[in-house]
C-alpha positions in Angstrom: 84.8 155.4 176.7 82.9 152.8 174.1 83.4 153.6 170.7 80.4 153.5 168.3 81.3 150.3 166.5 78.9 151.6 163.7 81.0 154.4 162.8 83.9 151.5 162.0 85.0 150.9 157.9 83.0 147.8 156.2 86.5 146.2 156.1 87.1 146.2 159.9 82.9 145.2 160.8 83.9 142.3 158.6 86.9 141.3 160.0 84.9 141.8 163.3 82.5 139.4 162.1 84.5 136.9 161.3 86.5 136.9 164.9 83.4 137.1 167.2 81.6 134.0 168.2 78.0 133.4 167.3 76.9 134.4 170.6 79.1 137.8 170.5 77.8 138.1 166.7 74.6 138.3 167.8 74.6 140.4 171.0 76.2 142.9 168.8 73.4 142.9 166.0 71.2 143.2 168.8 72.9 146.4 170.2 73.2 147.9 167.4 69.6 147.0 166.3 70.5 145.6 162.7 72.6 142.8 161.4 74.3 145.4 159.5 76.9 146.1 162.1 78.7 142.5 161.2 78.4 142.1 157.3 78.3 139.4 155.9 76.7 137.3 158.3 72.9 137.8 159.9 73.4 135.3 162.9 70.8 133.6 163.1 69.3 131.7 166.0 67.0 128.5 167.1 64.9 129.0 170.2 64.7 126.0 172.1 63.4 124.5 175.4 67.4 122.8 176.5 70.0 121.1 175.1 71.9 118.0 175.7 75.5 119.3 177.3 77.3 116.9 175.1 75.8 118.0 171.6 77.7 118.8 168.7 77.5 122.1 166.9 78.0 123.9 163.9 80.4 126.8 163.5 77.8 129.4 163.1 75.1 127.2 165.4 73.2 129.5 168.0 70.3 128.7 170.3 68.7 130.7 172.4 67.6 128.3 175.9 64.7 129.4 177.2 63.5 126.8 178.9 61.4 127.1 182.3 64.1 126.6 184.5 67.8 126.1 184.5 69.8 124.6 187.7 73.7 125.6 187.9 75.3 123.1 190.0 79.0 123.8 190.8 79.2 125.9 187.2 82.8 127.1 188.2 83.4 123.5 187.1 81.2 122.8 184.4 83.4 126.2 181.8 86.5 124.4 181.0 85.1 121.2 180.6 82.6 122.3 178.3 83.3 125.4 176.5 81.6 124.5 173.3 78.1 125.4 175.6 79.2 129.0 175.7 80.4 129.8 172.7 76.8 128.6 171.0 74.3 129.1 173.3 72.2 131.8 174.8 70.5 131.0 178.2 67.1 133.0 178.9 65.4 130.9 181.6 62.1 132.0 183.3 63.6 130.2 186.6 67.3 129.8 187.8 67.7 127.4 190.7 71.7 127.5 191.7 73.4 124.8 194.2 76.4 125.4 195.8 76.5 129.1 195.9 79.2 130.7 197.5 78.7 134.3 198.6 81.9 135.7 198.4 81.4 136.6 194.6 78.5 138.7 192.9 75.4 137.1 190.9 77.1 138.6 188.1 80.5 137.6 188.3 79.2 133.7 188.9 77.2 133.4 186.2 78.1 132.7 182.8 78.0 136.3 180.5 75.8 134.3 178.5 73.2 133.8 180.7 70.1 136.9 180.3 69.6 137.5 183.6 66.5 140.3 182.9 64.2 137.4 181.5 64.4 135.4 185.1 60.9 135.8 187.5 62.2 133.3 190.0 65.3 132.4 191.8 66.4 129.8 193.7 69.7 129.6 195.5 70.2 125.9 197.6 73.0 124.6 199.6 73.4 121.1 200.5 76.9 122.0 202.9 75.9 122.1 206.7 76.8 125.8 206.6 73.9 128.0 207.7 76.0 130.6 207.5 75.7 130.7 203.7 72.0 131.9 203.8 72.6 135.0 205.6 75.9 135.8 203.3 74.0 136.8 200.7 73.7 140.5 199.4 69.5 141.0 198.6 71.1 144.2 196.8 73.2 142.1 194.3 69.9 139.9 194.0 68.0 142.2 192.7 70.1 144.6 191.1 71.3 141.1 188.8 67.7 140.0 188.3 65.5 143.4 188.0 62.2 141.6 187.2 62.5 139.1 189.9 59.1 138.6 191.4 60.2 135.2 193.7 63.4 134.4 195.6 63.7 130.7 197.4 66.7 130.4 199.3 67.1 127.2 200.7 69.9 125.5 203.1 70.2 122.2 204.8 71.8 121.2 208.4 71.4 118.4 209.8 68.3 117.9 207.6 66.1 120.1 207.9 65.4 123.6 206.5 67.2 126.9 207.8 66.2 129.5 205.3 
């Protein structure tokens, strides 16, 4: 059962505020409709088209990526290699294109929790693995009930060259 994080003493929001990352700051304040629910700090944030993996951030740095279209290639290995991405960064594409998708796990659980998944119209899900077996693995349910305002789905896989899906 959630507990109204609101209803918590000044003391503790602050403490709270201190702990979370700017990303977590800020999806609270956005919950709980004010920046009033982490005092001191309004997190603030930078909307911007991308950013270079390799920048260098602030502490309290945010953007907010909402460029036209993100591609997730092999994004399992991407997180402990660059962490610093996910701790400062919000991704709201219009378009996600992912390569290397393997069915076994949800939308959900493969993406990163930073990733707003409700902003995305199209999706794209490629495979460059002679497996046409991974284009009819995939659960349309999980498709849709991860990206609700989906209005295109590509899914594309190779073997031997040419198109399967």
């Amino acid at each position: 059962m959630p507990y109204p994080i609101a209803k918590l003493s000044y003391g503790l929001r602050s403490r709270l505020s201190v702990l979370t990352t700017p990303v977590e700051r800020y999806n609270l304040q956005i919950a709980a409709g004010g920046a009033g629910i982490c005092p001191p700090k309004l997190q603030l944030c930078k909307i911007v088209q991308n950013v270079h993996p390799f920048a260098v951030f602030k502490e309290d740095d945010l953007f907010v990526c909402t460029g036209d279209r993100i591609i997730l290639a092999n994004i399992e290995n991407a997180a402990p290699h660059q962490p610093h991405l996910f701790v400062h960064i919000i991704f709201a594409p219009n378009s996600l294109s992912i390569f290397n998708y393997k069915s076994s796990k949800t939308l959900r659980s493969f993406l990163n929790p930073n990733t707003c998944t409700k902003s995305i119209l199209k999706f794209e899900i490629s495979s460059w693995f002679e497996q046409p077996e991974l284009c009819q693995d995939i659960d349309f349910e999980d498709v849709y009930a991860t990206f609700p305002r989906l209005q295109m789905l590509s899914i594309i896989g190779l073997f031997n060259g040419s198109p399967i899906c």
